[in-house]
C-alpha positions in Angstrom: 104.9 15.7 111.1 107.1 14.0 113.5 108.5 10.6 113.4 107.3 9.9 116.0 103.6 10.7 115.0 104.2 8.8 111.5 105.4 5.8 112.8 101.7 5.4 115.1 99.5 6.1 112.2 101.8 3.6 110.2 101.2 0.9 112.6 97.9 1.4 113.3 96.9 1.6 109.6 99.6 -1.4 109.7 97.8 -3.3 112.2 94.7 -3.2 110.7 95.2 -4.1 107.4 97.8 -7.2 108.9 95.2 -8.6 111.1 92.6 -9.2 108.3 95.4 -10.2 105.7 96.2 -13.1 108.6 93.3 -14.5 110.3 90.3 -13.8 107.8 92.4 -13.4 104.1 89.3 -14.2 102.0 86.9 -11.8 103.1 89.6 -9.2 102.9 89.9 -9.9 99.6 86.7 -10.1 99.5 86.2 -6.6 99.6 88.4 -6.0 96.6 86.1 -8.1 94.4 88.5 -11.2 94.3 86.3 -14.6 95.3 88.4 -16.6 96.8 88.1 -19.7 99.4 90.6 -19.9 102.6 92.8 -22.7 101.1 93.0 -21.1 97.6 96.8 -20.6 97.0 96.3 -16.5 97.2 95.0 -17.0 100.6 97.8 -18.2 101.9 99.9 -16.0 100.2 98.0 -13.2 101.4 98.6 -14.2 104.9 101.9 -14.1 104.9 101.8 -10.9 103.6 99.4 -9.6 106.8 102.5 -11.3 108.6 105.1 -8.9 108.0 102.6 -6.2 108.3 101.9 -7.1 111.4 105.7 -7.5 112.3 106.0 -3.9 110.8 103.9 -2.5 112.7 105.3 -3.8 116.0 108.5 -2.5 114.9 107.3 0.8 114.4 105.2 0.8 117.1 108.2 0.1 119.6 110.6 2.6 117.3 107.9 5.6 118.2 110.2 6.8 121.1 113.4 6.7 119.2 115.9 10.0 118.6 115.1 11.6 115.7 118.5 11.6 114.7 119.2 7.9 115.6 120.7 5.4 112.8 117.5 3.1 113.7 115.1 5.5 113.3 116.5 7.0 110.3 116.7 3.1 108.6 113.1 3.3 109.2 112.0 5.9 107.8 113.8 5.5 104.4 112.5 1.8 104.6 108.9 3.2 105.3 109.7 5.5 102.2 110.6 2.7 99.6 107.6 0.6 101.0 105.5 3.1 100.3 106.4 4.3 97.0 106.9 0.4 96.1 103.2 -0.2 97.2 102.3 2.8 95.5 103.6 1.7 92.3 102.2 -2.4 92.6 99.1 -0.6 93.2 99.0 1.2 90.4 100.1 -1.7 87.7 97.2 -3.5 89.7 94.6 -0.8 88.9 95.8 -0.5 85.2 96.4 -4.3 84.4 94.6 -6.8 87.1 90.8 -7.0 88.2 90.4 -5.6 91.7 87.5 -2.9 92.0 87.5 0.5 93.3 88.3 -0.4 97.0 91.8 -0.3 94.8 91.9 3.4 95.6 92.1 3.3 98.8 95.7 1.4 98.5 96.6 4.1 95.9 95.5 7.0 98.0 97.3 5.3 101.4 100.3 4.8 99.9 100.8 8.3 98.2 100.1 9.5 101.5 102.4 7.4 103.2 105.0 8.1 100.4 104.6 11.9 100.9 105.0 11.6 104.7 107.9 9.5 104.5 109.3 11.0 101.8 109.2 14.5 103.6 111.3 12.6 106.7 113.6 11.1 104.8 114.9 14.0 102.7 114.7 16.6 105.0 118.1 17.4 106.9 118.1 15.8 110.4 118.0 18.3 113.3 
C-alpha cells in the first residue's frame, strides 16, 4: 500500500470518527454503552479529542500528494505508526479493565489495522 493510499483511508476513517467525537459526543458514546449527557465532564473531553482527529485528518489529507521519500511524509507515517499502536494498546486496557461493550472491537480491530499498515511504511526502506 502506498502512502499515499494510507493517508486517505486514515483521514477518512479520521474524519468520521472526529466529526461525531465534536458536534454530537454523547450519542457517540452512546454507542459504546457509556450514558452520558452533553455537559457531563467526558463530553467535553471527548470533544476535544474529535478535535485533533479532525486536525489529523486534514493534515493527512493535504500530505496525500507528498514524496514518498520526503522528511514530512516520513514524520507522518511513524507518527501514524505510534498513534496506532498507542490506540491499540488504550483500547485494549479499556476492553480488559473499563465498561464499554462490544462496539470496543471495532477500535481494537481499526487500530491493528492501522498499526500493521503503518507499521509496514515505516520500517520498510524508502525507495
Amino acid at each position: 500500500m502506498t502512502h499515499k493510499k494510507l493517508f486517505i483511508a486514515t483521514a477518512v476513517i479520521l474524519i468520521i470518527f472526529g466529526l461525531i467525537w465534536f458536534f454530537i459526543p454523547n450519542i457517540g458514546l452512546n454507542v459504546y454503552g457509556h450514558e452520558l449527557q452533553v455537559n457531563d465532564l467526558a463530553c467535553i473531553i471527548t470533544r476535544y479529542w474529535g478535535s485533533a482527529f479532525i486536525a489529523l485528518a486534514v493534515i493527512l489529507w493535504l500530505a496525500r500528494e507528498g514524496q514518498s521519500d520526503s522528511i514530512a511524509v516520513r514524520a507522518i507515517i511513524i507518527g501514524g505508526f505510534v498513534l496506532a499502536v498507542t490506540g491499540l494498546i488504550a483500547s485494549i486496557i479499556d476492553m480488559l479493565f473499563g465498561d464499554a461493550n462490544a462496539m470496543l472491537w471495532m477500535n481494537i480491530a481499526l487500530y491493528g489495522l492501522f498499526g500493521v499498515l503503518y507499521g509496514i511504511l515505516a520500517f520498510k526502506k524508502p525507495v
